[in-house]
C-alpha angles and dihedrals in degrees: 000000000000140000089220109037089182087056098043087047085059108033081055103049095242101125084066090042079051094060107038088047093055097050085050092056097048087061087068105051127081108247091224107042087039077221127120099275111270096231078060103044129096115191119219148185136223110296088196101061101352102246129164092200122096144133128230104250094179144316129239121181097352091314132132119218109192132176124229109243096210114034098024095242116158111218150145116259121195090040118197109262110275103241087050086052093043083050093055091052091053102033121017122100099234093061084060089042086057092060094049081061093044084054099047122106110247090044102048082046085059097037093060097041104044121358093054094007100069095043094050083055095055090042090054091052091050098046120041112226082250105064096035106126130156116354118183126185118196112215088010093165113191099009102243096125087054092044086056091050097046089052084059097054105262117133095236128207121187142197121201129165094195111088095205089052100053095044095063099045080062104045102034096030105029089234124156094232115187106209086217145118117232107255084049094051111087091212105169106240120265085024107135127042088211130030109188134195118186113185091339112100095062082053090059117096079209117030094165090060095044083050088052091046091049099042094071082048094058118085117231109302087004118167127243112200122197131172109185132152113289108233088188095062126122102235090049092053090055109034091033108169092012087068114098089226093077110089122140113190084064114011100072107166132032105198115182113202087276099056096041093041085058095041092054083042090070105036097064098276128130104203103221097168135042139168150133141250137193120030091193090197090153089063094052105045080053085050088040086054091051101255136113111274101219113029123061089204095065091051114137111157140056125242101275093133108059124146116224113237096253087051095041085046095058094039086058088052094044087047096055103030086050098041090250095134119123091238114056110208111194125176114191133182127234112251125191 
């Protein structure tokens, strides 16, 4: 993302979510077993596969990240109880914190170049400006996916929990934004050419359920758009808990292509597009050095691990043309 992590961590706002987030999440785990406390846990099984068979790959927080023995998915088991995870999206500080880092600067400069903006590119090539119709993006935050898509010429439609958040898709964007969550929305089915998820589904205690809520809403041959953390990155598979991604009071699931492919599979999607985002090969030269990768405060080492530009250069290449990327973009067609 960023050439200087520690910078982009800063300019962002990150290094204070960091912290908030991390005094939230110490006031759910027992202070003897060092585990989520078990009035609050919910064990669960693979959503993929449904295995019950998995292995403890790490814990992080007082989370538990375990691997699915049989299909390979990466998730958290025991998960905090739904209506205390629904709560932290609504209520907690961090979440408004979140969207103090959506709004800043260098984030929103990223966002709309490459996060949506990418994908806004792709979704114009696949639909002509004469046939857009209805997009609607579920926990679309600030509104800036929608915005894009506006300026394309889509009718947009947005939900969003998070009251800040809503408000200023509203007020800064002039989106109708519905401060609901989907079983609670009365959408008319084959409404909305494009339903789209950016960094959601890994948040649901149950994505198969929210994929078989979205599919009637979708018109003939609509597109489902998700954006979600890629557990088959690169930089995930060799930081591990160190990586930001790894939350476990909100980021639930961690597909690779494999495991997503096979879930939307199921529940009634044809993936037609695929890619990755984010190397984060600075991060993990700065990991690879024994610091913290994000934080300046935690560095401990000196720069005795550094790529060379030509080899920086072909790692990038190798991360993106083999999925490797932090961030996983899938666009799926609507079957049935």
């Amino acid at each position: 993302m960023a050439k200087d992590p520690y910078a982009f961590v800063k300019a962002t706002g990150r290094d204070k979510y960091f912290k908030t987030q991390e005094e939230e999440l110490s006031e759910l785990v027992d202070t003897e077993t060092r585990e989520l406390k078990a009035e609050l846990a919910k064990p669960v099984d693979c959503v993929v596969c449904g295995s019950k068979d998995h292995n403890l790959v790490f814990k992080k927080q007082g989370f538990r990240f375990v691997k699915c023995c049989d299909c390979g998915l990466l998730f958290v088991s025991p998960q905090l109880d739904d209506s205390k995870l629904i709560h932290s999206y609504k209520e907690n500080e961090s979440q408004n914190q979140w969207v103090d880092v959506l709004l800043s600067k260098k984030q929103l400069e990223y966002d709309a170049k490459h996060r949506f903006g990418e994908a806004v590119r792709r979704l114009e090539k696949r639909y002509p400006r004469t046939q857009r119709g209805t997009a609607l993006d579920v926990g679309c935050s600030i509104g800036l996916f929608l915005h894009l898509m506006k300026k394309c010429g889509w009718k947009t439609r947005g939900m969003e929990i998070n009251q800040k958040a809503a408000n200023h898709a509203r007020e800064a964007f002039g989106l109708m934004v519905d401060e609901l969550l989907l079983h609670e929305a009365d959408y008319k089915k084959e409404s909305f050419q494009i339903i789209s998820l950016w960094g959601v589904l890994e948040h649901t205690s149950r994505p198969d359920e929210i994929l078989k809520s979205i599919h009637p809403l979708l018109e003939k041959k609509g597109t489902l758009a998700l954006l979600v953390p890629n557990g088959h990155s690169l930089a995930t598979r060799v930081m591990r808990g160190t990586a930001a991604t790894f939350g476990g009071r909100n980021h639930l699931w961690y597909f690779s292509p494999e495991t997503l492919t096979r879930l939307l599979e199921r529940c009634g999607f044809k993936v037609v597009d695929l890619y990755t985002q984010l190397e984060q090969i600075n991060e993990l030269e700065l990991f690879l050095q024994y610091n913290d990768p994000y934080l300046p405060g935690k560095k401990v080492g000196r720069e005795e691990f550094k790529l060379k530009p030509a080899l920086a250069k072909a790692l990038s290449k190798f991360i993106l043309a083999n999925n490797l990327g932090y961030k996983l973009i899938v666009f799926a067609e609507k079957r049935g």
